[in-house]
C-alpha positions in Angstrom: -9.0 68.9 89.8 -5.9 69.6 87.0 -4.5 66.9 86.2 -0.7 66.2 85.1 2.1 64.5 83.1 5.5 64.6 83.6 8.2 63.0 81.0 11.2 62.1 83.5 14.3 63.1 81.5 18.1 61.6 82.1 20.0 63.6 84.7 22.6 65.0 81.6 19.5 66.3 79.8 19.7 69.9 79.1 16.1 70.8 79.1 13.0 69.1 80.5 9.7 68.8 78.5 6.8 69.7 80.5 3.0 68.8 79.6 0.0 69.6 81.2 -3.8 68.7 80.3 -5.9 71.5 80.3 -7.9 71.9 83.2 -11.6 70.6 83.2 -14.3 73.4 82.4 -14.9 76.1 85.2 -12.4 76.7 87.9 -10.5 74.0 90.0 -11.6 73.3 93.4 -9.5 74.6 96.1 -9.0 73.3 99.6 -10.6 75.0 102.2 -7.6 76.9 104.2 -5.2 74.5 102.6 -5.8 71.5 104.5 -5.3 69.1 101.5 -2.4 70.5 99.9 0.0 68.3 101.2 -1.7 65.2 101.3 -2.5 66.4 97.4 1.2 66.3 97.0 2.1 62.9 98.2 -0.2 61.1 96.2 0.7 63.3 93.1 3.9 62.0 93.6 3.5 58.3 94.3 1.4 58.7 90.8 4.0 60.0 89.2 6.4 57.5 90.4 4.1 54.5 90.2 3.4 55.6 86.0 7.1 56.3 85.6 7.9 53.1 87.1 5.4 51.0 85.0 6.7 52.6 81.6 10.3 53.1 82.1 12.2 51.6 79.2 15.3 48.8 79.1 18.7 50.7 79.4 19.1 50.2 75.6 16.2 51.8 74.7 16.6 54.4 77.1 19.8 55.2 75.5 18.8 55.6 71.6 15.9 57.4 73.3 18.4 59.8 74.9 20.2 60.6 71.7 17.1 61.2 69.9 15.5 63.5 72.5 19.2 65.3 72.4 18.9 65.7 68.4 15.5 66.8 68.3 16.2 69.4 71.2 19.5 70.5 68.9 17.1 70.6 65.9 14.6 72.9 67.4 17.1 74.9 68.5 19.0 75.9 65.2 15.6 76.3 63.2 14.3 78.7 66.0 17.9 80.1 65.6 18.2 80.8 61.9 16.8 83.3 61.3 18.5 85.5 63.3 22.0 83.5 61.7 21.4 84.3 58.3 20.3 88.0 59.3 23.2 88.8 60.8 26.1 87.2 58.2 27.7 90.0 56.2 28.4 90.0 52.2 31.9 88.9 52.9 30.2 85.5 54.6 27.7 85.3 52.1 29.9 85.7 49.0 33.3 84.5 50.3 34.7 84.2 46.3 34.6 87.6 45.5 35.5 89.2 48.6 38.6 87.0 48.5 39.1 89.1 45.1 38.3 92.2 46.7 40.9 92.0 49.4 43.5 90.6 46.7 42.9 93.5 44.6 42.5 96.3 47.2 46.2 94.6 48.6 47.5 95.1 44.7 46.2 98.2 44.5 48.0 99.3 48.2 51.6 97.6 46.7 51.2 99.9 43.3 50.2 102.9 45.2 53.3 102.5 47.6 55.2 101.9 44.8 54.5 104.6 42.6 55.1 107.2 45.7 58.6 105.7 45.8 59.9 106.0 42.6 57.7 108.9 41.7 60.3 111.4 39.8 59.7 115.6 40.9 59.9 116.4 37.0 57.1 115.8 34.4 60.2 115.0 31.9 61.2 112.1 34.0 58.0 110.6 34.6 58.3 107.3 31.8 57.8 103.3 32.3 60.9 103.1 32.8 61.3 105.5 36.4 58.7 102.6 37.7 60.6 99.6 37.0 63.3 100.1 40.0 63.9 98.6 43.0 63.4 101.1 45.9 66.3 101.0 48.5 63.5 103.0 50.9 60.8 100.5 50.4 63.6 97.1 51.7 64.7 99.1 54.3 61.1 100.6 55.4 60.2 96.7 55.0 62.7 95.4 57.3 62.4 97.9 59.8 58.3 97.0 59.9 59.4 93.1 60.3 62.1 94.0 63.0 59.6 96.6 65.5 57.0 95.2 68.1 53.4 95.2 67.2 52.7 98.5 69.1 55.7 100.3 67.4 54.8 98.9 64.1 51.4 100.3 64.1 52.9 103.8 64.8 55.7 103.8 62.5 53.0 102.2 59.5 50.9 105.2 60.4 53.8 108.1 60.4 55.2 105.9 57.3 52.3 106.6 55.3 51.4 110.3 56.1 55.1 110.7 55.4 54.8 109.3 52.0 52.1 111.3 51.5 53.6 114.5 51.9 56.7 113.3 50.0 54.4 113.0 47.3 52.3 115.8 47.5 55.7 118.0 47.4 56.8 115.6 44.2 53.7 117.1 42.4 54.6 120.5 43.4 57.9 120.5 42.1 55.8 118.8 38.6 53.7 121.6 38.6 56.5 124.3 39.3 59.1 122.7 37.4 56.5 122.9 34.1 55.7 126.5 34.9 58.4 128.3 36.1 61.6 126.0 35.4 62.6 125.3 39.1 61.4 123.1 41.8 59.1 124.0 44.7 60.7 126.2 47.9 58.9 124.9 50.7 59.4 128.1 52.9 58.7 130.8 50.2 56.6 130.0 47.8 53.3 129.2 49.5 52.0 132.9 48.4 52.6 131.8 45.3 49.0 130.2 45.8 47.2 132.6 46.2 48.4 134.0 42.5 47.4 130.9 40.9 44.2 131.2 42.9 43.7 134.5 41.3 44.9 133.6 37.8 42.5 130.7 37.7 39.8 133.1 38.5 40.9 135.6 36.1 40.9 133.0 32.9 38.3 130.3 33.7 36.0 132.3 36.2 35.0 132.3 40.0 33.0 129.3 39.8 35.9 127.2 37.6 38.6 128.9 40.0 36.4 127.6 43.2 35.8 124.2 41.8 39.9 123.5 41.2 40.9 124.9 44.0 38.2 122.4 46.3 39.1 119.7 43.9 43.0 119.9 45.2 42.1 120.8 48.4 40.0 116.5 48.2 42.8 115.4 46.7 45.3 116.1 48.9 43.2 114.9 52.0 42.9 111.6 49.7 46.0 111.2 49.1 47.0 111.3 52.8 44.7 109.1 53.5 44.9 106.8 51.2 48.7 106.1 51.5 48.0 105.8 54.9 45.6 103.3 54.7 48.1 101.5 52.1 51.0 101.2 54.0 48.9 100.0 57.1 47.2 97.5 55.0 51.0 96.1 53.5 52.2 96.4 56.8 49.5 93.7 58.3 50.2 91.7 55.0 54.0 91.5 56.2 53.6 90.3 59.8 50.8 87.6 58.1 53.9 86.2 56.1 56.9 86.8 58.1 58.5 84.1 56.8 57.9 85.3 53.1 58.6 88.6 53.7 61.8 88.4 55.2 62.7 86.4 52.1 61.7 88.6 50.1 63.3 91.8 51.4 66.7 89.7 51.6 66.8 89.4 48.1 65.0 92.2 47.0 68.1 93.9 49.0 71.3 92.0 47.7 69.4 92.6 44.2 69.3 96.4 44.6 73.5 96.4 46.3 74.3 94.5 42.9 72.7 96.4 41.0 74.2 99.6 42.4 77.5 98.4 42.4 77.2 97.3 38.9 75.6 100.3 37.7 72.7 98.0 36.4 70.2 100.7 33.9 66.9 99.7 32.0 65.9 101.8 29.2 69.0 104.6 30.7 67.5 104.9 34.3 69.5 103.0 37.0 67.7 100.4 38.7 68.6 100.4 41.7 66.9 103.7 43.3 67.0 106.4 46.2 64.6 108.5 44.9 62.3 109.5 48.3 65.9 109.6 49.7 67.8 112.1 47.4 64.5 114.2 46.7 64.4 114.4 50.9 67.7 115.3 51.1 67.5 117.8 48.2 64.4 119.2 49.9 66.6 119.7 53.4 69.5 121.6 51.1 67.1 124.1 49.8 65.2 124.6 53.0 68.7 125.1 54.8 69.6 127.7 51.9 66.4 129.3 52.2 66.6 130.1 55.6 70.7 131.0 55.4 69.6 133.5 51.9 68.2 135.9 54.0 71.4 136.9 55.9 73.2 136.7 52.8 70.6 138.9 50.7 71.1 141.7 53.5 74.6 142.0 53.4 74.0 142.4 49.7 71.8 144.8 50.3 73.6 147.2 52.6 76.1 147.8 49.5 74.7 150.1 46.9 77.2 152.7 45.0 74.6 155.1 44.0 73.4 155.4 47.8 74.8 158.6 49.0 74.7 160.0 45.3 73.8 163.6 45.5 70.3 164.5 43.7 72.3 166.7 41.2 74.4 164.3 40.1 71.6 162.0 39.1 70.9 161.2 35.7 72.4 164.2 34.4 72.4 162.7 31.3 68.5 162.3 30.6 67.7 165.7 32.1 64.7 167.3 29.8 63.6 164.0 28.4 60.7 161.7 29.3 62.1 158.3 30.3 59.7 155.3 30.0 60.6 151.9 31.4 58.4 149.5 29.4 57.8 145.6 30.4 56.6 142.8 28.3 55.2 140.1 30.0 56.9 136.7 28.6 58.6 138.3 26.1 61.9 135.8 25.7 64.9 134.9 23.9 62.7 132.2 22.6 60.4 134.6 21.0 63.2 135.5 18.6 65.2 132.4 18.9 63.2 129.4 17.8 62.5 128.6 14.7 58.6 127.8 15.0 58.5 131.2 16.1 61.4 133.7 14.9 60.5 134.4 11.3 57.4 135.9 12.4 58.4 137.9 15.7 61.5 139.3 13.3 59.5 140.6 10.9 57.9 142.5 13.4 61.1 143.5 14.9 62.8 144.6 11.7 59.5 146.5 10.3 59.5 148.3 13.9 62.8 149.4 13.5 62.2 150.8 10.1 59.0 152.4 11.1 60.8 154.3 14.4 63.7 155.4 12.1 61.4 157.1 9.7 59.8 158.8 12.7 63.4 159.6 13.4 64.2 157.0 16.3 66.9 155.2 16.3 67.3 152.1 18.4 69.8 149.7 20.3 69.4 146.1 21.8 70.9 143.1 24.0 70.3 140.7 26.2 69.6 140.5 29.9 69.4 137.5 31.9 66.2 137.4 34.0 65.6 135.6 37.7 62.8 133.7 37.1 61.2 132.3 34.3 57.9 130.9 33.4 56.3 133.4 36.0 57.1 135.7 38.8 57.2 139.2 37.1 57.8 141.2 40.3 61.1 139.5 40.4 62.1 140.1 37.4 60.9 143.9 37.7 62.4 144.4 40.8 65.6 143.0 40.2 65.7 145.1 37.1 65.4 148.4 38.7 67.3 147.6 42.2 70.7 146.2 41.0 69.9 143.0 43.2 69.6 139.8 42.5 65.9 139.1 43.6 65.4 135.4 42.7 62.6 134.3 45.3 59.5 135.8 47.5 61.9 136.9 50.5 64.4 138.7 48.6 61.4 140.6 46.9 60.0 141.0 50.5 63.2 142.4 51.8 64.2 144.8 49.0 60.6 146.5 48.8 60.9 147.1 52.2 64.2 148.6 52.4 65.8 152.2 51.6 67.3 150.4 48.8 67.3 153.2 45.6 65.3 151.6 42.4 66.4 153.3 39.3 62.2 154.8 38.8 63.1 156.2 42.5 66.6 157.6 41.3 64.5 160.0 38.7 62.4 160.9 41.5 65.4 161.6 44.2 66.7 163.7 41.4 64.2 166.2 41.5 64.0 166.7 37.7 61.0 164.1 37.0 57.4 163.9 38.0 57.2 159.9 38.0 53.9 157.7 37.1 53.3 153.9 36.5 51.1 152.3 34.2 49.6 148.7 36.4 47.0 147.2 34.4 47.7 143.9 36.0 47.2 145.6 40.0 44.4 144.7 41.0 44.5 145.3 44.9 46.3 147.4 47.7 49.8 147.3 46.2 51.8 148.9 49.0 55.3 147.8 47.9 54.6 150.5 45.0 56.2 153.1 47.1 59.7 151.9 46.8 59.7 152.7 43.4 59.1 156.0 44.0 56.3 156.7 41.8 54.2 160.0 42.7 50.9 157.9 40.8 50.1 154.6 39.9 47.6 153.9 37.8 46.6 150.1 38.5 43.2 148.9 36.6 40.8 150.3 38.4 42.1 154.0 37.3 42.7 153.3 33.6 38.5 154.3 32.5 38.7 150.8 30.5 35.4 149.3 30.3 36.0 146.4 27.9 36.2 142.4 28.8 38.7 140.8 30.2 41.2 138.7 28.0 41.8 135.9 30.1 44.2 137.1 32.8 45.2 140.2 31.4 42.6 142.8 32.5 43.1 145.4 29.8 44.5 145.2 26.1 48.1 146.7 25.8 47.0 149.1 22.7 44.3 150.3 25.7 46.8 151.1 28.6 49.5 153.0 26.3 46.2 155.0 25.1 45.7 155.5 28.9 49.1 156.6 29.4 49.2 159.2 26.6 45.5 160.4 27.8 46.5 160.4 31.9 49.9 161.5 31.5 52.0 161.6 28.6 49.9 163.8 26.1 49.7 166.9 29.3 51.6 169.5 29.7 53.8 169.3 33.3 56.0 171.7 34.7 58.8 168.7 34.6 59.3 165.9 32.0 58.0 162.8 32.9 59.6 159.2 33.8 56.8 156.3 33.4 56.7 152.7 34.3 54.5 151.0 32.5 53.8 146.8 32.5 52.1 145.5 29.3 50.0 141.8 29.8 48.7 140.9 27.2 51.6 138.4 26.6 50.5 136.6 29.7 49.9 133.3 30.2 47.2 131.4 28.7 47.4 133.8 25.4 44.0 133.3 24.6 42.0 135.1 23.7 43.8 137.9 22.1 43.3 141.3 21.2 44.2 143.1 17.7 45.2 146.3 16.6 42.8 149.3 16.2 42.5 152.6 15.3 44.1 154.8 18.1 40.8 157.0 17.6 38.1 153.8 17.7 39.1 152.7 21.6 36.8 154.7 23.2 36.1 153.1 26.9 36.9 149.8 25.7 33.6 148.7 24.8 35.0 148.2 21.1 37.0 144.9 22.5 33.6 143.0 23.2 33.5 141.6 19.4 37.6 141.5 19.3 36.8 139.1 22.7 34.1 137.2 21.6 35.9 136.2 18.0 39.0 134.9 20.0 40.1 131.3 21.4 39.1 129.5 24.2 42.2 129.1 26.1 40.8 125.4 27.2 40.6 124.3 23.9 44.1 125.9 22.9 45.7 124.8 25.8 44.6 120.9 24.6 47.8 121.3 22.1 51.3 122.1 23.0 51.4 123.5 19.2 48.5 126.0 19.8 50.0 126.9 22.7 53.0 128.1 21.0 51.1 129.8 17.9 49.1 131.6 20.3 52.3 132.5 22.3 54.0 133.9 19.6 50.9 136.0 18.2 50.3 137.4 21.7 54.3 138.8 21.2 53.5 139.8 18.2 50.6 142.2 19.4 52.5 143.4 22.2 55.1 144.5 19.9 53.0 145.9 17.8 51.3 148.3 20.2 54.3 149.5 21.7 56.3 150.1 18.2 52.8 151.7 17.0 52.4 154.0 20.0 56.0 155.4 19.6 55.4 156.2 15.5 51.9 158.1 16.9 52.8 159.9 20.0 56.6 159.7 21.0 58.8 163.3 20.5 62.3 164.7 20.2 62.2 163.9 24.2 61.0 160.7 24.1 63.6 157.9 25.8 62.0 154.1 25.3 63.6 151.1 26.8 61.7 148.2 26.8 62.4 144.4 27.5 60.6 140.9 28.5 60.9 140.0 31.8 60.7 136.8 32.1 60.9 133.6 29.3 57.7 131.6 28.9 56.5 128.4 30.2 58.5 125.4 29.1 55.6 124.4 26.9 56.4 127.0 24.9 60.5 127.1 25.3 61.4 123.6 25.7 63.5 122.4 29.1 66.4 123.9 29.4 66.1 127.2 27.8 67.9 129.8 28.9 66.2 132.5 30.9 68.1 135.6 28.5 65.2 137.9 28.0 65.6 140.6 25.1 65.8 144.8 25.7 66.2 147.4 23.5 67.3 151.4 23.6 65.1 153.8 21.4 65.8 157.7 21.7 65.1 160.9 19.1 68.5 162.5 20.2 71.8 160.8 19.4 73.3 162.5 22.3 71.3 159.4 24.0 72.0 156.6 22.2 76.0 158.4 22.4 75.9 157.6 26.7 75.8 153.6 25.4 78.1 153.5 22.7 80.3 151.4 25.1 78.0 148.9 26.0 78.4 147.2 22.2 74.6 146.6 21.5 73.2 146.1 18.5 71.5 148.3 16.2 68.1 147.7 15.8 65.2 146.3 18.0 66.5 142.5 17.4 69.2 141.6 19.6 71.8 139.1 17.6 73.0 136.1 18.8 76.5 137.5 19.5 75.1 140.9 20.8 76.1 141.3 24.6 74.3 139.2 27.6 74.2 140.7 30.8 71.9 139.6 34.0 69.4 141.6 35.1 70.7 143.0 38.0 73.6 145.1 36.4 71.4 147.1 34.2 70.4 149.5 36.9 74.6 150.8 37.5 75.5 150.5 34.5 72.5 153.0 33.6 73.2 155.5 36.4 77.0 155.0 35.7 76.0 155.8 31.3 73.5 159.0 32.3 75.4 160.4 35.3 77.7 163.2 34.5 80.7 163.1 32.6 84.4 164.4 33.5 84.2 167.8 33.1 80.2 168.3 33.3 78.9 170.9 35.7 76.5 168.9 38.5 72.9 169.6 37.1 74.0 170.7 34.1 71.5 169.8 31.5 73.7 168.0 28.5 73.8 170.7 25.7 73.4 173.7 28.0 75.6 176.4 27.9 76.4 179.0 30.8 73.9 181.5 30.8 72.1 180.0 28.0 69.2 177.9 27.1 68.8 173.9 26.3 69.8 172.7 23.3 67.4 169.7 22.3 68.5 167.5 19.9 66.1 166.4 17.5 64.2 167.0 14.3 
């Protein structure tokens, strides 16, 4: 029959401690039907009480026995618990030292990060110690107002705070990135095209892998950036409402501080301490968006005005009938190029050795200046502005023009019926569709031009190449008109490295001759490491570009041969300094006096080097005061070739 022990326990005791003696060998009898189970029962529990009875301790004892069964039962229970404890405490619990240090530097880190995006300047020239030892006005104010707001508006404005920051940073660096390439800040409504052209120059000078790998690389570290800020000012913000107290303090004299200092006009190392920069740069943001969107109403009424408009065909250009015209752009080619004095002496010798080498082939030659629209980059404008008369200074305004009935000064030869027009693209290297406003019968862009060399960089093909194109596609056959040309030469462009070098007109073949030329060049990484190179390299790229052009007109131009060819745009501010001025050189070079005679009034110099006193005119007046110089003269017959007589034959001036 079993047989059992029961420990009686105190009635506060938590758990009862039951122990039974194992049961005797085989199985315990059972009573038939039940009939002893109760009286089984009753004397079980007179037993029990009888044995309980007989032992029971003195209340004293019973009492020290209590807390010891309660401290065992405790013990037992944390050992059996431990493991499960210790498994589930993180590193934070384990090693409270250094994640104390970890929060206090990840909170140091959020304060400089917030910081930073405060008094972070939009200008690479601004960005010294100095900038980052200010007092914010934005960051006492942002402060307060984060002290001030319930939790539940807090955590929103902390949130929109830091995405706004962000993005107030993110356009900062833009307006870095265009102020160091092409002198003027970032226009947040047109110049997000201008992407896609840095895509493609990346691609063209450091390859499709190296183009793919920069462009994700921004792409990570704008989402960072976000995010990051975000996460800052969140973090400061819970850091604020922690020490109330403190912080409101704080931000009380942190604020009188900053009014003092404004009032006094307090500076360290020349910057004014007390600072507004997230608030001017925002507000100077909103002006320029405002005048964005206003510039396209004003650009149209511009527009609609043109003098030349309703200019009969005869009357156009009288002045150059019989001679091939050709409109020649050099990519970066600037007043600096013949202005500083790193680089002058060199370009001028090229310059003044031109000049002597067209006057023995019987050119003479006439230059100034002309103020471009852009600088640094965007070629289009400047080539646009050039031959509309406008003013094209950003993406819409190109946009706009190209689209309109607006008469270019390539079109004007076209319009006049007298010229079969062409242009020379080497730098085209897709659907160009606003090519029909210049009214050019054929383009040839770099997929037309038979060159089967390297690539220099970005430029596609060398300039010696394209003018040997041009005399091979159209200037060296005979047409039943003369012909005006456009041509764009880039091998000046941006990075300048590597560059090509004068050849025999006869050795160019298909190009393949510029493999070696290539491979003997610079790595633009490696030059662009030095501001110095950069310059050097600059100035030789000029130099070559020169050369071609002056070399082609000793080998191939004529009696008819009219040359005007300028920069159209001043280089990066690595090369020209901040604050250059964006005067770009052109020049005049014609076989027939009777030429050079339609711009006697305009006071340029003679010679391909333009003086420092020589005339300065912006871009956009070339194209009337041209029309005005070759249109006809009092007296002149409409149509009338200049030199023609009644009933007679040209008279060609020449040698």
């Amino acid at each position: 029959m079993p047989h059992s022990t029961r420990l009686s326990q105190p009635p506060n005791t938590k758990k009862a401690t039951t122990t039974e003696a194992p049961p005797p060998d085989g199985s315990p009898e059972r009573a038939p039907d039940g009939a002893d189970v109760d009286k089984r029962g009753v004397d079980e529990a007179a037993t029990a009480t009888a044995t309980a009875t007989s032992t029971a301790p003195t209340p004293d004892v019973a009492a020290d026995q209590e807390v010891v069964a309660d401290q065992e039962v405790v013990a037992d229970q944390e050992v059996a618990a431990a493991p499960e404890v210790v498994a589930g405490r993180g590193w934070r619990d384990r090693y409270p030292t250094v994640s104390r240090a970890v929060g206090q530097t990840v909170t140091a880190l959020a304060a400089v990060l917030v910081l930073s995006a405060l008094l972070l300047p939009n200008q690479l020239t601004r960005l010294t110690p100095g900038e980052f030892l200010r007092i914010p006005v934005e960051g006492i104010f942002g402060a307060a107002l984060l002290l001030l707001l319930p939790p539940k508006a807090r955590r929103v404005a902390a949130v929109v705070a830091g995405v706004g920051l962000g993005l107030r940073t993110l356009l900062n660096c833009l307006d870095m990135g265009f102020y160091s390439v092409l002198a003027r800040p970032f226009d947040p409504v047109l110049d997000w095209i201008l992407f896609d052209d840095a895509e493609s120059f990346l691609k063209d000078s450091i390859g499709q892998a190296g183009a793919i790998g920069a462009v994700l690389g921004v792409v990570l570290l704008v989402l960072a950036l976000l995010v990051l800020m975000t996460l800052a000012v969140v973090r400061l913000t819970r850091l604020l409402v922690r020490h109330s107290a403190v912080a409101t303090r704080t931000t009380l004299v942190l604020g009188t501080a900053w009014i003092t200092c404004a009032a006094l006009g307090v500076q360290l190392a020349g910057v004014p301490v007390a600072a507004a920069n997230t608030a001017d740069l925002v507000q100077d943001s909103a002006q320029r968006l405002r005048a964005s969107l206003a510039d396209q109403q004003v650009f149209a009424k511009e527009a609609h005005v043109d003098a030349f408009r309703d200019t009969p065909p005869d009357q156009l250009l009288t002045g150059l009938r019989g001679k091939d015209v050709i409109f020649t752009f050099i990519e970066s080619y600037g007043r600096s190029a013949i202005a500083d004095p790193a680089m002058a002496s060199q370009v001028d010798a090229v310059l003044k050795d031109g000049t002597k080498r067209l006057r023995k082939a019987g050119f003479a030659s006439r230059s100034a200046w002309l103020t471009s629209p852009t600088a640094g980059g965007g070629s289009w404008l400047a080539h646009s502005t050039f031959m509309s008369g406008l003013w094209i200074k950003n993406q819409q305004r190109y946009r706009t023009v190209t689209s309109s009935d607006r008469m270019p000064l390539t079109d004007a030869f076209k319009r006049s019926g007298a010229w079969r027009t062409a242009g020379i693209m080497p730098g085209v290297t897709r659907s160009w569709p606003e090519g029909k406003f210049y009214g050019l019968d054929h383009v040839y862009d770099t997929h037309h031009l038979g060159y089967r060399g390297p690539q220099f960089s970005w430029s596609r093909v060398p300039d010696q190449y394209s003018l040997s194109a041009f005399e091979r596609l159209e200037h060296g056959k005979r047409h039943d008109k003369p012909l005006m040309s456009e041509i764009i030469l880039v091998s000046s462009h941006n990075p300048w490295a590597p560059i090509p070098k004068m050849i025999g007109w006869d050795e160019l073949g298909d190009g393949s001759v510029y493999d070696a030329i290539k491979k003997a060049g610079k790595d633009p990484k490696e030059v662009w490491k030095d501001p110095a190179q950069v310059r050097n390299e600059y100035r030789r790229a000029i130099q070559y570009s020169l050369h071609s052009l002056i070399s082609y007109m000793e080998k191939y131009g004529n009696k008819n041969t009219v040359l005007v060819f300028l920069g159209d745009h001043q280089p990066v501010p690595t090369v020209t300094g901040e604050n250059a001025s964006r005067d770009v050189p052109v020049a005049l070079v014609a076989h027939d006096p009777a030429v050079l005679d339609r711009i006697s009034g305009w006071n340029w110099q003679n010679g391909l080097k333009p003086g420092p006193k020589t005339p300065v005119w912006r871009m956009d007046t070339f194209r009337d005061r041209f029309l005005t110089a070759f249109g006809p003269r009092p007296g002149e017959t409409p149509g009338e070739t200049p030199g023609e007589t009644k009933g007679g034959t040209p008279e060609r001036s020449g040698h």
